[in-house]
Residue, then its C-alpha position, 0 to 999 in steps of 0.5 A: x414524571x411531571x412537574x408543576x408550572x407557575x400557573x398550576x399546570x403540569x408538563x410531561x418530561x420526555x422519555x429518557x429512551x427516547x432522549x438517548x436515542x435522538x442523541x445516538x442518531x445525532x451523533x452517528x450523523x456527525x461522525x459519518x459527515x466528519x468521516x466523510x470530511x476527512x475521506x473525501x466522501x468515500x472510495x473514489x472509482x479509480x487512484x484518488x488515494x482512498x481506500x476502504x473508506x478512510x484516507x489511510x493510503x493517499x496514492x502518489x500525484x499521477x505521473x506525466x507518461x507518454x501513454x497517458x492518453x492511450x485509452x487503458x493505459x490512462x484508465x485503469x485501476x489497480x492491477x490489471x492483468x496484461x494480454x500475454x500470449x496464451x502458451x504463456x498463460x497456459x503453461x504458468x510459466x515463471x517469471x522472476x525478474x523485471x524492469x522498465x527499459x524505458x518509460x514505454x518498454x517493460x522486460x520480464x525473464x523466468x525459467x526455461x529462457x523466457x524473455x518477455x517484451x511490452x512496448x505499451x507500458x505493461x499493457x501486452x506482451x509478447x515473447x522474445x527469441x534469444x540464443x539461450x536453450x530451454x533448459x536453462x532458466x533466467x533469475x536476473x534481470x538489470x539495465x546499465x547505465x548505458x541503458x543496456x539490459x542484462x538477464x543470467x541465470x543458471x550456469x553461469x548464462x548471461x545474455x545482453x540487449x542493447x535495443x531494449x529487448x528487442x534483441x539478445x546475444x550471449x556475453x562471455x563473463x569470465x570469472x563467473x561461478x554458480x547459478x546467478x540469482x541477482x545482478x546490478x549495475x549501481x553506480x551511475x559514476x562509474x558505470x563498468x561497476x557490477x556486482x553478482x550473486x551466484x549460488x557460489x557468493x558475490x561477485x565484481x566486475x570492473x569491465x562492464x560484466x565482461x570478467x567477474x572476480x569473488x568478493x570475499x564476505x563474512x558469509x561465505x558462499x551462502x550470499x543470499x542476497x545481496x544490494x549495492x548503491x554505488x561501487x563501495x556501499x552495500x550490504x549481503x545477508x547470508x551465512x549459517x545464521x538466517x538474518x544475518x546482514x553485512x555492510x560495507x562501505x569499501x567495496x567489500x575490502x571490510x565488513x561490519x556485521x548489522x544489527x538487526x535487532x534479533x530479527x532472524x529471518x533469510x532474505x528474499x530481496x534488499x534495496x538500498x537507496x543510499x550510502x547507509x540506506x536500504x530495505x531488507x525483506x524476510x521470506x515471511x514478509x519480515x521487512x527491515x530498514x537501515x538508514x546508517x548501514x548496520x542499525x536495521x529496524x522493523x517496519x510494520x508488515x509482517x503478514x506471515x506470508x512466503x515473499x520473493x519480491x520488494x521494490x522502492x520509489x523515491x525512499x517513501x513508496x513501497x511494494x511487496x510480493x509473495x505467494x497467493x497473490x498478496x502485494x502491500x503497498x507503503x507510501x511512507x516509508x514502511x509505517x503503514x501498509x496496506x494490501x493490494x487487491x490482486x486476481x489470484x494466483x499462486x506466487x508474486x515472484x517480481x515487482x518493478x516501477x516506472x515511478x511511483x504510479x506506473x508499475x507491473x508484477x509477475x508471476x506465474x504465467x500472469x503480468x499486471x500492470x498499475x497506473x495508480x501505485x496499485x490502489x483501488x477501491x478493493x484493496x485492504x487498509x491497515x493490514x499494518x502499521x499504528x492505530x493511524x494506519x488502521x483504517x479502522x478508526x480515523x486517522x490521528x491527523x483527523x482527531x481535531x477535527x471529529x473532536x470539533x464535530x462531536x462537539x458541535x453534535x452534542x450542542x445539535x442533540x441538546x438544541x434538538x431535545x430543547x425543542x422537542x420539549x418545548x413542543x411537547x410542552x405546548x402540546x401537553x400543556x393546552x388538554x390540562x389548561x382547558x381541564x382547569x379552566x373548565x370549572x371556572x367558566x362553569x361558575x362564571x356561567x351559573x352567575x350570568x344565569x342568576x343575574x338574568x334570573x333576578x333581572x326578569x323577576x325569576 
């Protein structure tokens, strides 16, 4: 299409194809600058609190640890596998619990009596002898306030450290029943508070685990899990109903029974952080939360995966376990999760942290370990939670700032196209100018002609 000048001349507007497609590369360059703005320019190598591109998962400020120089031990990304003694590899033995003795010392226990022991943080492990048998298997693993640990199991076995693993002596606990399948010492204030529970309920001790008494519970004797703050506040969940959670806040004198807002599912693991707050997680990776004590909500996270293990830092950050070598990672609270990326193997059957970046999980026959709350480049945002956390899109925090460079990219295309046109407008303009000219010069031309001619008498 032309359209006419005022001297007469023609100019040629651009094609609209053309247009639109100066238009659509102008704007895909703005959206992957303010794309980049907001993720920093992209997935760091290793713990910068990127993942997939997008500032869904901000990873915890580094904590200050004494291994911090120690070669791997400052380096590594994500979960790394551990060095484990190659009878443990081999034979997949099962490990079911784990905690950090202290910042350097890490002890996890699993079936036929195994007690493992790191004092690299994680790095390497190695196995520890105790006067358990082979036959009988560890589910629970506690450190007192005293800093003693504590590991029992099946028939009632309960064995006690007070050199942070290193060595191991069987302690009597009268009163006890059943298989042990978790133990806690929660109360800071009163320290000789523990609570127990066993294939046969819940139970107490008042003397530092040396007797146990029963804990009378809606639930019977099918306490599934259980999870104490303190000598008074805590909650079981168990009974003929799957889901059904109890809480206390007189040591188990009166329970009121939670609402868990339909949400029927058996627990694998419970935390609680404070007198009326805890987390709740299903067998299908089902996580609830309560900040009251018996109004429970559910978080995002529901990957329809068989989960044995949770773990919490600080109320915020987050971590869940379950088979095929899944974990997920909350670092606010359970609003958005994203998966950690994990070598393979069948189950993720514990999980414990330092503080919210040192932390080490195990499984069968494998132990990692994190410096960096488990992120790396590999892992997967928005498995969960809002359009905010999908990592699909931009984070609602960034909207202002794509809707300015959108619009500053619009103005861009439209200068662009205007320049463009005025190019072409020069270009296309000077081949119609001379065509109109031409003739005039030509009668100008024949003038002179006939002047001359006349001047020289022709």
């Amino acid at each position: 299409m032309t359209r006419p000048t005022a001297r007469g001349r023609t100019i040629q507007r651009p094609p609209v194809l053309r247009s639109l497609v100066v238009l659509a590369l102008v704007l895909c360059s703005v959206l992957q600058m303010s794309q980049s703005a907001v993720a920093g320019g992209g997935v760091p190598a290793c713990g910068g609190g990127l993942v997939g591109g997008t500032s869904v998962a901000p990873a915890p400020a580094v904590q200050t640890h004494p291994l911090a120089t120690n070669g791997t031990a400052g380096s590594a990304c994500g979960w790394v596998p551990a060095s484990v003694p190659t009878s443990f590899a081999t034979n997949l033995t099962s490990l079911w619990g784990v905690v950090w003795a202290s910042p350097q010392v890490v002890v996890a226990v699993g079936i036929v009596g195994t007690v493992m022991r790191s004092v690299d943080a994680g790095e390497t492990w190695n196995t520890v002898s105790t006067p358990v048998p082979p036959s009988q298997d560890f589910h629970a693993l506690a450190r007192d306030f005293g800093g003693a640990l504590w590991a029992a199991g099946t028939a009632t076995t309960v064995i006690r450290s007070v050199d942070l693993g290193a060595t191991w002596y069987s302690v009597p606990a009268s009163g006890l029943q059943g298989n042990v399948t978790s133990l806690s010492f929660p109360d800071a204030a009163d320290p000789s508070f523990a609570y127990a529970v066993t294939s046969s309920g819940l139970f107490v001790s008042q003397n530092g685990g040396t007797s146990w008494s029963d804990v009378p519970t809606p639930a019977g004797s099918t306490v599934r899990t259980a999870a104490f703050y303190d000598a008074a506040h805590g909650w079981v969940e168990g009974g003929p109903s799957p889901g059904q959670v109890y809480y206390t806040s007189d040591g188990g004198a009166h329970w009121t029974t939670g609402n868990t807002q339909g949400v029927g599912t058996m627990s694998a693991s419970m935390v609680a952080e404070g007198p009326g707050t805890a987390w709740l997680l299903g067998i299908k990776d089902t996580v609830l939360r309560t900040f009251d004590g018996t109004n429970w909500s559910s978080l995002a996270l529901d990957s329809q995966q068989r989960s044995h293990a949770l773990t919490s830092v600080d109320g915020q950050y987050g971590w869940v376990g379950s088979e095929d070598a899944n974990l997920f990672y909350t670092w606010n609270g359970g609003a958005c999760w994203v998966q950690e990326a994990v070598p393979a193997i069948p189950e993720i059957y514990a999980i414990g942290f330092e503080n919210a970046t040192w932390g080490v999980s195990v499984g069968d026959g494998v132990i990692w370990y994190t410096r960096d709350a488990g992120i790396s480049p590999y892992d997967t945002p928005g498995v969960a939670g809002s359009d905010a956390c999908t990592g699909v899109g931009v984070p609602a925090v960034t909207l202002p700032l794509l809707l300015v460079s959108s619009l500053a990219g619009l103005a861009a295309a439209v200068l662009m196209l205007g320049l463009a046109r005025r190019g072409r407008s020069r270009g296309r303009g000077s081949k119609p100018r001379a065509e109109e000219e031409a003739p005039v010069a030509r009668q100008r031309h024949r003038a002179r002609y006939r002047s001359r001619k006349r001047y020289i008498g022709g």
